[in-house]
Backbone as numpy.savetxt, mean C-alpha at the origin, in Angstrom:
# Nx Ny Nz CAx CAy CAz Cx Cy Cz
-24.17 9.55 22.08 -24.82 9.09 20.85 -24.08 7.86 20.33
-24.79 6.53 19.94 -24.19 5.57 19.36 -23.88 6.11 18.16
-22.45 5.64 18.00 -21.63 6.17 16.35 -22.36 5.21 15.07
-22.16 5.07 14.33 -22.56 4.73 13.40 -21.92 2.98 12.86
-22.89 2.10 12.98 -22.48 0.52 12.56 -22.11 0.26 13.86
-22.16 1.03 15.03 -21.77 0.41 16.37 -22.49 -0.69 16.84
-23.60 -0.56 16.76 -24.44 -1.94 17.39 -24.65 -2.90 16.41
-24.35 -2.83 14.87 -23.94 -3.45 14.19 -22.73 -4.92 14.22
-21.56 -3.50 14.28 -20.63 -4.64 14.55 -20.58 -5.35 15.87
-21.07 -4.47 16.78 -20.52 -5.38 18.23 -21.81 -6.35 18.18
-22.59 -6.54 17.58 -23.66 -7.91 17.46 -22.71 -8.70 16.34
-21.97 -8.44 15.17 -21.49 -9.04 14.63 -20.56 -9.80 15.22
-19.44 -8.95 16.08 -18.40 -9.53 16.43 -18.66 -10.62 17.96
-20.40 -10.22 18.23 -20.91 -11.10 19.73 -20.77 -12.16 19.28
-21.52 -12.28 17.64 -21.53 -13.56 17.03 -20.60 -14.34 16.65
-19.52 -13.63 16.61 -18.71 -14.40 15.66 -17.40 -14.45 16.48
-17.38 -14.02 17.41 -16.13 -14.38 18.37 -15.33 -13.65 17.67
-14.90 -12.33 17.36 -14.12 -11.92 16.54 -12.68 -12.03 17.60
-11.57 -11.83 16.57 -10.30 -11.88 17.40 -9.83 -10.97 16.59
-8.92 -9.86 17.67 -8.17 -8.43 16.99 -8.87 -7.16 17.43
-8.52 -5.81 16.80 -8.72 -4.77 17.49 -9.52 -4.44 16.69
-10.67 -3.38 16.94 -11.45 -2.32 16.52 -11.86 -1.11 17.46
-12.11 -0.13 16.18 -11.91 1.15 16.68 -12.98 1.73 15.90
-14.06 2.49 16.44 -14.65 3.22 15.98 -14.31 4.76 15.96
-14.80 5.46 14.75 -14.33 6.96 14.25 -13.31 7.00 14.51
-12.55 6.08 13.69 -11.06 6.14 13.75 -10.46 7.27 12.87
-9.97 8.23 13.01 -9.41 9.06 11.92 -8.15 8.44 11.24
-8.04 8.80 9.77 -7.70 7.70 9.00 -6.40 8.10 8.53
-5.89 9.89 8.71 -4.80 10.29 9.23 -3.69 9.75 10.32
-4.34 9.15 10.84 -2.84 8.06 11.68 -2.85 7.18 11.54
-3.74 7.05 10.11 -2.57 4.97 9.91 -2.66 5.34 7.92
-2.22 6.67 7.88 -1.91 6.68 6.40 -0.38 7.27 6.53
0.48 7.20 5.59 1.73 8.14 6.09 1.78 9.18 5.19
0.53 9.92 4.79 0.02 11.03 4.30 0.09 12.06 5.92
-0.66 11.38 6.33 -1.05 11.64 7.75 -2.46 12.88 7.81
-3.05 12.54 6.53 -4.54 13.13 6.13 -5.74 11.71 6.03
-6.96 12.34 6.40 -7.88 11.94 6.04 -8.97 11.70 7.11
-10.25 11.56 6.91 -11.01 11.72 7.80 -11.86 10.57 8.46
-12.73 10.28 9.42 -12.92 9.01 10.24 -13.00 8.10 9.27
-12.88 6.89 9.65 -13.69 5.74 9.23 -14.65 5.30 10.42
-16.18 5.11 9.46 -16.69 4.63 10.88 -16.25 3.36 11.57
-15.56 2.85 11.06 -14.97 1.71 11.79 -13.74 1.21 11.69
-12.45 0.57 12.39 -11.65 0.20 11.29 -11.33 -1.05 12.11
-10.95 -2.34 11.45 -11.17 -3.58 12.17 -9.61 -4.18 12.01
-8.88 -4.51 12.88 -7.48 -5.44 12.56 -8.10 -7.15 13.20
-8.39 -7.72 12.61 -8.27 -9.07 12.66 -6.89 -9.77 13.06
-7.10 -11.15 13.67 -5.36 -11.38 13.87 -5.43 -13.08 13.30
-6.37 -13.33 12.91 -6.70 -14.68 11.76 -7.59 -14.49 10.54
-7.36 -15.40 9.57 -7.88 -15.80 8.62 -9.73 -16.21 9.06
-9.78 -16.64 10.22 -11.39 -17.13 10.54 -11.55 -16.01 10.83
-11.16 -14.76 11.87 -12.00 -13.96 12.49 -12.13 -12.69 11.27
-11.09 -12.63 10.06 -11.58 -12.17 9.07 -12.61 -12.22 8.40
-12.69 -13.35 7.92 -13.97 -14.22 6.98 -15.45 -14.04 8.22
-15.06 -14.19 9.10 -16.36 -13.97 10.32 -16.96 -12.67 9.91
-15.87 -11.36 9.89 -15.86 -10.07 9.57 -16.91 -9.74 8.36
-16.32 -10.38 7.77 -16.62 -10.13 6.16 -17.37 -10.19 5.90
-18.00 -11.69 6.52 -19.53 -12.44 5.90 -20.77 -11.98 6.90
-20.07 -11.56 7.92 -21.16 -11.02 9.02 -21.26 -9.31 8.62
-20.74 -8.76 8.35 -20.71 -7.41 7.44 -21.58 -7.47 6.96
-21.61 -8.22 5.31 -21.85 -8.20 3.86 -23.48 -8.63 4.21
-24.12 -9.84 5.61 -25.24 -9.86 5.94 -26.17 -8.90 6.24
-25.30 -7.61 6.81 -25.98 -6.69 7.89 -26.42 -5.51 6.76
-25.30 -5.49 5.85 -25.20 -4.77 4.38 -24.11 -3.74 4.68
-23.16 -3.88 5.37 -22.15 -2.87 5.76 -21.18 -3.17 5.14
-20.54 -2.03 4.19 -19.43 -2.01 3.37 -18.12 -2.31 4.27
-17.19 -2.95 3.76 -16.06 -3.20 3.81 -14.70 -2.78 2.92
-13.94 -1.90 3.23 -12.81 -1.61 2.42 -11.67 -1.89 2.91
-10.66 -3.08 1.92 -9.39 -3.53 2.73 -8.50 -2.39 2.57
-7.67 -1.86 3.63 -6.39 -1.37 3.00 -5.09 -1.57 3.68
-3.96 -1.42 3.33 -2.59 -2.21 3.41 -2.00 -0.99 4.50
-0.74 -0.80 4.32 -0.21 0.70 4.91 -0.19 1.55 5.13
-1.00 2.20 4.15 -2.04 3.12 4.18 -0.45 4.51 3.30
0.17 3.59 2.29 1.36 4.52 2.35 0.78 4.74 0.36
0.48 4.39 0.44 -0.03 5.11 -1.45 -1.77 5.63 -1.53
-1.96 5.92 -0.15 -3.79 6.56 0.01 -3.23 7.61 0.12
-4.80 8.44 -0.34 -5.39 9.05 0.26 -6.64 9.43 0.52
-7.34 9.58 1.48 -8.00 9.36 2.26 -8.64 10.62 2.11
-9.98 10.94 1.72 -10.77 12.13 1.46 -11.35 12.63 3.06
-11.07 14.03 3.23 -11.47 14.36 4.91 -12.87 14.01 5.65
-14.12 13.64 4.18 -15.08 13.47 4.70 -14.98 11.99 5.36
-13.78 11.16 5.31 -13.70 9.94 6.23 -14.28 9.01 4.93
-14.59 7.39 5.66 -14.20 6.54 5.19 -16.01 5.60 5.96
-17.04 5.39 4.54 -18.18 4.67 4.86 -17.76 3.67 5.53
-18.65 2.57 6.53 -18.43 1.06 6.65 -17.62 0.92 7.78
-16.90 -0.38 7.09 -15.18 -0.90 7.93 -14.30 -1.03 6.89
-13.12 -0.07 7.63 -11.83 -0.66 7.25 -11.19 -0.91 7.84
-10.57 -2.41 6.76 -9.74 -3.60 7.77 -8.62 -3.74 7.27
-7.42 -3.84 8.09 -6.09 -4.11 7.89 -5.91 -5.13 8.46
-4.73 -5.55 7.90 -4.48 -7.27 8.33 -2.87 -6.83 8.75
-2.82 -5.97 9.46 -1.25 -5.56 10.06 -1.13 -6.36 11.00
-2.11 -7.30 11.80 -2.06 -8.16 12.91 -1.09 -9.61 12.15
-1.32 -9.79 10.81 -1.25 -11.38 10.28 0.13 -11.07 9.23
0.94 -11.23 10.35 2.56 -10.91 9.70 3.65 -11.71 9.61
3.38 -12.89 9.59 4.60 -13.65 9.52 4.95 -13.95 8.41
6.80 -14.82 8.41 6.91 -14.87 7.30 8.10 -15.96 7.67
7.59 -17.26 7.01 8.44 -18.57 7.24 9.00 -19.00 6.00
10.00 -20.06 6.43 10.83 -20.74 5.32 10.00 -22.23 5.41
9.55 -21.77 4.12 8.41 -23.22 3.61 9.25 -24.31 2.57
10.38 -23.61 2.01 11.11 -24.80 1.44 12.22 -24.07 0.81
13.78 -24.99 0.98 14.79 -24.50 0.47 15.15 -25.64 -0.38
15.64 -25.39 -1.70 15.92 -26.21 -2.70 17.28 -25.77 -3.43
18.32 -26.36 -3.49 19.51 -26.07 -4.49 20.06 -24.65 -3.84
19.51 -23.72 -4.70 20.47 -22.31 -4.45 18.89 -21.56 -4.27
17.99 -21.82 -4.48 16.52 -20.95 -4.06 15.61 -21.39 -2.84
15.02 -20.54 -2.43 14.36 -20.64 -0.64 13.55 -19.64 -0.93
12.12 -20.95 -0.43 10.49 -20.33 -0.82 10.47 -19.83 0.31
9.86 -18.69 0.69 9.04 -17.64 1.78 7.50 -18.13 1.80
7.00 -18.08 2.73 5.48 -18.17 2.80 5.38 -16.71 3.94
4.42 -15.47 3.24 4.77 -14.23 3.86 3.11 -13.84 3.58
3.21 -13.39 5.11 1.49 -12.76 5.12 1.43 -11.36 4.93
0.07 -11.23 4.64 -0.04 -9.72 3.66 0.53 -8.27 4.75
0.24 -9.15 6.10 0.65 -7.29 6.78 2.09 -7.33 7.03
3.04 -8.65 6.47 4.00 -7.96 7.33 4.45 -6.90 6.55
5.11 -5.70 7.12 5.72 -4.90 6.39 6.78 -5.05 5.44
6.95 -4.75 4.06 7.60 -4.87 2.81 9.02 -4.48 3.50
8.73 -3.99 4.61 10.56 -3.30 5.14 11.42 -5.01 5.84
9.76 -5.50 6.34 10.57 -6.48 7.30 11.36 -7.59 6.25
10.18 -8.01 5.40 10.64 -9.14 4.16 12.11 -8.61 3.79
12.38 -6.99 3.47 13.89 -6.81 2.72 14.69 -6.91 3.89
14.35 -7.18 5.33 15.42 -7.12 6.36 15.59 -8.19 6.41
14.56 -9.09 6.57 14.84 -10.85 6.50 15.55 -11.68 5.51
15.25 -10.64 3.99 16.27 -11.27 3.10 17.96 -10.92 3.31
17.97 -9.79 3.95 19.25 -9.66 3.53 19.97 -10.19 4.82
19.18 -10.11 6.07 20.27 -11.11 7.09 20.07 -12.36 6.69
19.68 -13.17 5.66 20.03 -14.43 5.61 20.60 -14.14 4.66
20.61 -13.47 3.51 21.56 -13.70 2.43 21.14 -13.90 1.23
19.58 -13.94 0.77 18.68 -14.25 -0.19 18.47 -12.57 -1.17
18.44 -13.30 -2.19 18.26 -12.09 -3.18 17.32 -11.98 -3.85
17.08 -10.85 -4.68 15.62 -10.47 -5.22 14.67 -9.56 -4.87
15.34 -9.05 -3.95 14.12 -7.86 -3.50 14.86 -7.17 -2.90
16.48 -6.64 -2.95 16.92 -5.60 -2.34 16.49 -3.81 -2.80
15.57 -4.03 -4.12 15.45 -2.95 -4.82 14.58 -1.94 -4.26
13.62 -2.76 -3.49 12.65 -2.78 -2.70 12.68 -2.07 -1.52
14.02 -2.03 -1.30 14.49 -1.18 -0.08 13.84 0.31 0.38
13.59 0.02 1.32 13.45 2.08 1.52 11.45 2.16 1.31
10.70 1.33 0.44 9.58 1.27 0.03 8.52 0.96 1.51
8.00 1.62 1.39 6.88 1.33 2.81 5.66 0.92 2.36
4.92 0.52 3.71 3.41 -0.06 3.35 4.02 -1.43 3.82
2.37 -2.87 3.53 2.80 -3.76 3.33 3.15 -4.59 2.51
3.33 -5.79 2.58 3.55 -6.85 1.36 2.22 -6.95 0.55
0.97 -7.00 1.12 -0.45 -7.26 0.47 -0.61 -5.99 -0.57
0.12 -4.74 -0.21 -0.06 -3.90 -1.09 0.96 -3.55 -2.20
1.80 -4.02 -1.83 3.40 -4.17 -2.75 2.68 -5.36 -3.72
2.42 -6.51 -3.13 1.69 -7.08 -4.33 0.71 -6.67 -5.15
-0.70 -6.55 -4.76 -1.55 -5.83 -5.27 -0.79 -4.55 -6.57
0.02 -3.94 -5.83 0.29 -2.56 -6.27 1.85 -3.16 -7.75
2.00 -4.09 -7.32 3.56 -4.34 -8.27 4.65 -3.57 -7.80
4.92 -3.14 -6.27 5.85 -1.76 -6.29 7.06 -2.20 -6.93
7.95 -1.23 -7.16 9.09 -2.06 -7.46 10.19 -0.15 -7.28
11.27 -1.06 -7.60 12.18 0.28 -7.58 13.84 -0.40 -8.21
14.59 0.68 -8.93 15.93 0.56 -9.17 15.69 -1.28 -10.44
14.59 -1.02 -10.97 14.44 -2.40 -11.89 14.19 -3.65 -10.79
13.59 -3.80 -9.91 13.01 -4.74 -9.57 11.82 -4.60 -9.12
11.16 -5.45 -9.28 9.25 -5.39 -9.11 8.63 -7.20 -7.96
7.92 -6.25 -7.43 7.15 -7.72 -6.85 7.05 -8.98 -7.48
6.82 -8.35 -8.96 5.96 -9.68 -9.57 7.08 -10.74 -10.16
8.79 -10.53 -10.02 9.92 -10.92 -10.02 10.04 -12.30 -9.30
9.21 -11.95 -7.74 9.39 -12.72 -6.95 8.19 -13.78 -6.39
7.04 -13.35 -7.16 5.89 -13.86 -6.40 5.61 -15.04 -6.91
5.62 -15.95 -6.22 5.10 -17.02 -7.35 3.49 -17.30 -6.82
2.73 -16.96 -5.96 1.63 -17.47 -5.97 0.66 -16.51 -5.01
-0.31 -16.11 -4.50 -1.28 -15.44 -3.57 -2.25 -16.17 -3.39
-2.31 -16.09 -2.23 -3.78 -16.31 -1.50 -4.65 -15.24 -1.17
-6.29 -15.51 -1.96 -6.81 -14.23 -1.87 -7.89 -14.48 -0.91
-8.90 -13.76 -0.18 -10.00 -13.78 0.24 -11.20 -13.10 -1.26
-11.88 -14.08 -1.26 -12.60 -12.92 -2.34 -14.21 -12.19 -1.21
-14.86 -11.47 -1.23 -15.95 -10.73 -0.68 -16.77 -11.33 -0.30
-16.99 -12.84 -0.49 -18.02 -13.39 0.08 -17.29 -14.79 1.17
-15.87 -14.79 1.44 -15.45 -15.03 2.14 -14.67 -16.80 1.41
-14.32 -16.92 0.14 -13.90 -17.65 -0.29 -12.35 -17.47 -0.51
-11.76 -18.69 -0.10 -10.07 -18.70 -0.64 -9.97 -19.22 -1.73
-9.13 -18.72 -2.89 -8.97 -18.56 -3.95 -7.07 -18.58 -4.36
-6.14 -19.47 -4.99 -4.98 -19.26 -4.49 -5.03 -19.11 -6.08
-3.89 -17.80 -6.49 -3.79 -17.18 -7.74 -2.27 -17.53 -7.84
-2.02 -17.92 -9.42 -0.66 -18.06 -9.35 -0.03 -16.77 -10.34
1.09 -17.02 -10.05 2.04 -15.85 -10.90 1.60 -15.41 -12.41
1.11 -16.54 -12.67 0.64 -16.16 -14.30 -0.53 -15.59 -14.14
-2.00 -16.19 -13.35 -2.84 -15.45 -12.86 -2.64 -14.12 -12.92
-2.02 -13.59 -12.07 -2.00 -12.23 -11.65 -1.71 -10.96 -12.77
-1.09 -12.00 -13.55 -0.93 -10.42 -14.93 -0.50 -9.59 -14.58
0.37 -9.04 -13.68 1.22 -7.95 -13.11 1.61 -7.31 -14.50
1.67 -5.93 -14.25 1.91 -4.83 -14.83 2.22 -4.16 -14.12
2.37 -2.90 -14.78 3.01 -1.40 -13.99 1.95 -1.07 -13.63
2.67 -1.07 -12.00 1.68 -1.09 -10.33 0.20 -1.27 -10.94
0.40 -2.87 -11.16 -0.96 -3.45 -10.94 -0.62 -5.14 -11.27
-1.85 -5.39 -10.66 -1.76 -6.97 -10.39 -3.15 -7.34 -10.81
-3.89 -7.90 -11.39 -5.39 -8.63 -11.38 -5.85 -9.24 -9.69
-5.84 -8.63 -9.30 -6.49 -8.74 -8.21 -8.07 -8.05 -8.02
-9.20 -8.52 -7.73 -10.25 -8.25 -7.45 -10.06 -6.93 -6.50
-10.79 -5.85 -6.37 -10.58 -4.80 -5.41 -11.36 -4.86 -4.29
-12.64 -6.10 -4.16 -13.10 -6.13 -2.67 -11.92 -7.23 -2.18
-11.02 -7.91 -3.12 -10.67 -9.29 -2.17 -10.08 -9.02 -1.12
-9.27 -9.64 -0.58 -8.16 -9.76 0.82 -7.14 -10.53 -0.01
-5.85 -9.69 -0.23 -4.76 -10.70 -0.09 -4.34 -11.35 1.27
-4.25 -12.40 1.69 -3.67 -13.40 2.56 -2.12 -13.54 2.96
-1.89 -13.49 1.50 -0.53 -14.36 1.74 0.57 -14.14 0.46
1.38 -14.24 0.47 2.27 -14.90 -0.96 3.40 -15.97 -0.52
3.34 -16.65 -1.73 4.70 -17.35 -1.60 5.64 -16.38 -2.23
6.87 -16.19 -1.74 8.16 -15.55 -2.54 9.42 -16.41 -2.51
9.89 -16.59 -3.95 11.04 -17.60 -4.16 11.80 -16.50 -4.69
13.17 -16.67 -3.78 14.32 -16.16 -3.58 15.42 -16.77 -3.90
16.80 -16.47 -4.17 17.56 -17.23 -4.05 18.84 -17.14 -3.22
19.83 -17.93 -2.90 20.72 -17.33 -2.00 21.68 -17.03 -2.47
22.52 -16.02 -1.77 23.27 -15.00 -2.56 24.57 -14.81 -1.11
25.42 -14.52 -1.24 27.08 -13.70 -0.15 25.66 -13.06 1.09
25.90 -13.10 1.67 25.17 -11.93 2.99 25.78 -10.70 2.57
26.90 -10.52 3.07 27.14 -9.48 2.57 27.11 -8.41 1.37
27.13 -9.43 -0.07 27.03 -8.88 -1.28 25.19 -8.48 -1.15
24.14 -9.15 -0.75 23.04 -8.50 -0.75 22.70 -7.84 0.18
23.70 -7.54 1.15 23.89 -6.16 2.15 24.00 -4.75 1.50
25.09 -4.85 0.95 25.87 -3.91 0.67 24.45 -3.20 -0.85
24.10 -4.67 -1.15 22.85 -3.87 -2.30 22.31 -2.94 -1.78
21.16 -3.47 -0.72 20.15 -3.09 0.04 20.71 -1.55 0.82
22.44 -1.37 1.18 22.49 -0.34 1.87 22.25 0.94 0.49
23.00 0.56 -1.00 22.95 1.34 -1.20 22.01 2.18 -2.15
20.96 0.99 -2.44 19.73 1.33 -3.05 19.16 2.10 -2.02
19.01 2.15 -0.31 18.93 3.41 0.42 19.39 4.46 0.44
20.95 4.36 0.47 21.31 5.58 0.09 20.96 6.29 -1.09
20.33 5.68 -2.12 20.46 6.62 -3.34 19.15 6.99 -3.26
18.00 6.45 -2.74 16.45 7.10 -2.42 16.75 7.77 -1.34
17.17 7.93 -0.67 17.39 8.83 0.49 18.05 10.76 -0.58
18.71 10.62 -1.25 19.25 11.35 -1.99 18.46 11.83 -3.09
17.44 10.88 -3.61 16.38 10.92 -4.78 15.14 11.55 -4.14
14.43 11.08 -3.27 13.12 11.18 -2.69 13.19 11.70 -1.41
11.56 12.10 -0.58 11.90 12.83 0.36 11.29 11.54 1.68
12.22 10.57 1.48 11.61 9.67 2.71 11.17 10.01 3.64
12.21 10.73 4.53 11.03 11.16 5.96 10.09 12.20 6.05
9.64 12.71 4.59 8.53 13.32 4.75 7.03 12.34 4.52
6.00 13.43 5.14 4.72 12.78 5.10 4.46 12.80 4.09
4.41 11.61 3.06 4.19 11.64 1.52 3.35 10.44 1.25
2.93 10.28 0.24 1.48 9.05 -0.13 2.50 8.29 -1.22
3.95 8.29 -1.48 4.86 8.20 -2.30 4.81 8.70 -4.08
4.62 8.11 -5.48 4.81 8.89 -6.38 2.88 9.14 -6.39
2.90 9.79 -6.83 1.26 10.86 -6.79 0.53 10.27 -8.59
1.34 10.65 -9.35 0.85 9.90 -10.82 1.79 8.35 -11.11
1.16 8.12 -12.26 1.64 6.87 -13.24 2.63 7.49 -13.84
4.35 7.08 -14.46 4.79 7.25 -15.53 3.80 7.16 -16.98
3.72 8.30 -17.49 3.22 7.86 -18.75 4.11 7.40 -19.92
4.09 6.83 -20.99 5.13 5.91 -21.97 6.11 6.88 -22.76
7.03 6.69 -21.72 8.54 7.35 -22.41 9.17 8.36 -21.64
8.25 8.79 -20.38 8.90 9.73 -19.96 8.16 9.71 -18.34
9.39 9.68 -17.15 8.91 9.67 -16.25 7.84 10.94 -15.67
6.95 10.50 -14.81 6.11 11.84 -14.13 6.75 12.55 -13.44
7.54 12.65 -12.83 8.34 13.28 -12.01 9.25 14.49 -13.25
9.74 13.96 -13.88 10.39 14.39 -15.20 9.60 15.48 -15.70
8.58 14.99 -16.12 6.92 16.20 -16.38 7.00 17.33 -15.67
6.35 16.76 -14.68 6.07 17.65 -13.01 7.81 18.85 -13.16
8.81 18.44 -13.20 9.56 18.89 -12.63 10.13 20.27 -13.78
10.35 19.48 -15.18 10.48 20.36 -16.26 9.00 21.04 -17.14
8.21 21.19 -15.97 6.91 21.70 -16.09 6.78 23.23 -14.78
8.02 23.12 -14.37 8.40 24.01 -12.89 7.15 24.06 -12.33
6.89 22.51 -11.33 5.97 22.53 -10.74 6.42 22.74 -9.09
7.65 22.44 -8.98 8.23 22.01 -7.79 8.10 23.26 -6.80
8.02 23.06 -5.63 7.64 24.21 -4.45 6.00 24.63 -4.74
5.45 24.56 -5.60 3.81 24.88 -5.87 3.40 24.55 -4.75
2.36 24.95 -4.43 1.65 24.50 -2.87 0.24 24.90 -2.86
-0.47 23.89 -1.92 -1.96 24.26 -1.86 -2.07 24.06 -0.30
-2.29 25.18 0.28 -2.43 24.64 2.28 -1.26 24.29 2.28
-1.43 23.07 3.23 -0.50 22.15 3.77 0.45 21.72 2.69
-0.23 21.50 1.52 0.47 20.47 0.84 1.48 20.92 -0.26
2.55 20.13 -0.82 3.66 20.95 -1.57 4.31 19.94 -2.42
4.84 20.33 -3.68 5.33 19.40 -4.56 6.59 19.55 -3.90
7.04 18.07 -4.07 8.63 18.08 -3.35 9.67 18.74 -4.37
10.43 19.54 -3.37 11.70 20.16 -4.12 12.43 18.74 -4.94
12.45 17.83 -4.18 13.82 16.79 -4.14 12.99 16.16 -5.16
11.64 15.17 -5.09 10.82 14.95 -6.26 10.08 15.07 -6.91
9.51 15.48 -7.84 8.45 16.10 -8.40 7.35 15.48 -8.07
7.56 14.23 -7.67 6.38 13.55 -7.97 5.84 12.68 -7.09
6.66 13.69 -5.64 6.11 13.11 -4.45 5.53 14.62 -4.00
3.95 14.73 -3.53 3.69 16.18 -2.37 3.69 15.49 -1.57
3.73 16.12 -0.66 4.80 16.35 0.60 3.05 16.89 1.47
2.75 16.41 2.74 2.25 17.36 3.50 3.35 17.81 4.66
3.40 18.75 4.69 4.10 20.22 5.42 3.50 20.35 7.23
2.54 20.04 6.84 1.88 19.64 8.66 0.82 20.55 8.28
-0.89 20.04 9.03 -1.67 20.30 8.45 -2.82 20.24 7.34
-2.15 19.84 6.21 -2.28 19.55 5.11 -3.78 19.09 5.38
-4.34 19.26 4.21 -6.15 18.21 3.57 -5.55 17.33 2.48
-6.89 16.63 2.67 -6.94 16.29 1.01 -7.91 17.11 -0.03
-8.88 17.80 0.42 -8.95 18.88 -0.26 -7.75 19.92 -0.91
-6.64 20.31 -0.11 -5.11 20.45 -0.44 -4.74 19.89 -1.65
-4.64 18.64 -1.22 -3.87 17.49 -1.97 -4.69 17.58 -3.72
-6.02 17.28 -3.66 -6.44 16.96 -4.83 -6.37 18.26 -5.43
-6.42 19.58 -5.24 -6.15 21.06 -5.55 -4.81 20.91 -5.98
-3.99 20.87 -5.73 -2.68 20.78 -5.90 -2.51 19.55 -7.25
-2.76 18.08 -7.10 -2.90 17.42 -7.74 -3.70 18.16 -9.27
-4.71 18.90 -9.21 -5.17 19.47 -10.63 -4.46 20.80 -11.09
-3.95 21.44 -10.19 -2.93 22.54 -10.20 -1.85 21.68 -11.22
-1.04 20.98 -10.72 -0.61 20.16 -11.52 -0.35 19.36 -12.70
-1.57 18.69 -12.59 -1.94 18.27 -13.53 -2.30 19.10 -15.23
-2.91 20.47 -14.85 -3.22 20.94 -15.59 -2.02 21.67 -15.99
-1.16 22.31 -15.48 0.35 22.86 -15.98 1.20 21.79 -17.21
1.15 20.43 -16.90 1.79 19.08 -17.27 0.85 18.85 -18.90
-0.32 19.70 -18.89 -1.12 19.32 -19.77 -0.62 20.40 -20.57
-0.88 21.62 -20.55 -0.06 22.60 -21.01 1.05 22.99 -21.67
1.38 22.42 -20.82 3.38 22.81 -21.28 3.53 21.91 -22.52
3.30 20.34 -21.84 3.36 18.89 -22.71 2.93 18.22 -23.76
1.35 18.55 -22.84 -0.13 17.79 -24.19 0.18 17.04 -23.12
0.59 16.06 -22.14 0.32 14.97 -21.52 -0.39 15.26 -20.42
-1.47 13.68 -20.58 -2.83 13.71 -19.51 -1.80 13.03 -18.30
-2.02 13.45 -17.04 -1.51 12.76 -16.02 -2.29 11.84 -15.18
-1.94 10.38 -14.78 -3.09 9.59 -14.11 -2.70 9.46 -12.89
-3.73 9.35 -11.79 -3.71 9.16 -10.64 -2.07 7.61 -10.48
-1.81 7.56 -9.44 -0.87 6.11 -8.99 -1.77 6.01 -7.71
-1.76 6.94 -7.07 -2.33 7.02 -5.38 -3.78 6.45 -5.71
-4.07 5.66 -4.55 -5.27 5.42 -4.29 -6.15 6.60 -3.91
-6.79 6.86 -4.21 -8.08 7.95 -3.73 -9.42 7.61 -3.13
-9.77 7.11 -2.31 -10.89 6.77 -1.15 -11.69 7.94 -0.37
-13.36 7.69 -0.13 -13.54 8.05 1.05 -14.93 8.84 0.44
-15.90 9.50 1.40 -16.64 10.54 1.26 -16.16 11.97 0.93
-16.69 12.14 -0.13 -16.09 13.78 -0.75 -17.00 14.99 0.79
């Protein structure tokens, strides 16, 4: 049986010379580090800026939805899978020195490379500003988008500018003031494509922004449950008091639904255990939620992305 948008895209991509990988009924559990969620009928890695925009605009003709997503490390991904295409730009990862001036050195950094590689590149040269960042997964397109930040430093510290794709296949370059960054959020359109950022850094001892970077790991390694399968913090801080804080002096911790489990170590990471749904997850998530309401009076808001067919 032809799967669904199959003769779709492969007339799209006849047309358009696409360049990069696709995969149909891709299950959406091995490229989330939830490691839940169910097919997408399609999921497309592009490895340029043209064979994107080819993507996009040859899509949006046929009437086939498109959903971008980054790392897939703050989803989750509903089991009934994922309408359309989803496209990652994990192919379009580089990240060059576009200009060094005085004691600061501009980055020009594309949206997939990973947020791990940018803090490895800063700190073997010696550049500072984003050691806080350490330990944080996903990519840069979603660290922007998202504002991640950690230990008092945030994306929007460093960004001075983005390149967006907007939905009908236009570049659009947003600057730092543009973006209005807030807590994990950026003004970014939610069909666009981030591209790119510039990041201005400055230079710093190698070693002194070594020794940062080792030990802002060590202390999330000690705080959070890194090598578990986690979507990272699950709610928003609400004003004055962390969620985790809630969750935890709300004795939510060890609660479990299926697979899924509030972390001993953070409140405010679940944990899948192996197995796990997102049926799990969002059970657990109102399990939660509703205890936090209880105990507190405080409403708890999603942080995680939530996608997909219920």
């Amino acid at each position: 049986m032809m799967r669904r948008y199959e003769t779709t895209l492969r007339e799209i991509l006849k047309e358009d010379n696409f360049r990069g990988d696709i995969f149909f009924e891709e299950p959406m559990k091995n490229r989330t580090t939830l490691r839940i969620g169910g097919p997408a009928d399609a999921l497309a890695l592009p490895d340029s800026t043209v064979s994107l925009k080819d993507l996009i605009t040859g899509a949006a003709s046929k009437g086939v939805p498109v959903m971008p997503v980054g790392g897939g490390s703050n989803l989750l991904v509903r089991d009934g899978g994922i309408d359309g295409i989803v496209v990652s730009l994990a192919f379009m990862n580089r990240i060059l020195i576009i200009e060094e001036k005085d004691e600061r050195i501009r980055l020009f950094v594309e949206a997939g490379s990973p947020l791990q590689k940018l803090v490895n590149f800063a700190r073997e040269s010696g550049y500072r500003g984003v050691e806080g960042l350490a330990g944080i997964p996903g990519l840069v397109g979603g660290a922007v988008r998202g504002n991640a930040g950690s230990f008092g430093y945030v994306a929007a510290d460093v960004i001075e500018s983005v390149t967006i794709m907007k939905g009908e296949g236009a570049l659009v370059v947003l600057k730092g003031e543009d973006l209005r960054f807030g807590y994990r959020s950026a003004a970014i359109p939610d069909d666009s494509f981030i591209l790119s950022a510039n990041v201005m850094l400055e230079k710093d001892d190698r070693l002194a922004v070594s020794t940062r970077v080792k030990g802002f790991l060590q202390k999330k390694l000690l705080q959070q449950p890194v090598s578990a399968w986690s979507a990272g913090c699950v709610y928003r801080n609400p004003a004055g008091m962390p969620a985790g804080k809630l969750i935890d002096e709300a004795r939510c911790k060890g609660m479990r639904r299926g697979g899924i489990e509030v972390s001993e170590l953070h409140a405010n990471f679940f944990v899948n255990t192996g197995g796990g749904t997102a049926s799990d997850f969002l059970a657990l998530m109102e399990d939660v939620r509703e205890r936090v309401r209880k105990v507190f009076g405080h409403e708890l808001e999603p942080e995680i992305r939530i996608v997909g067919r219920t």
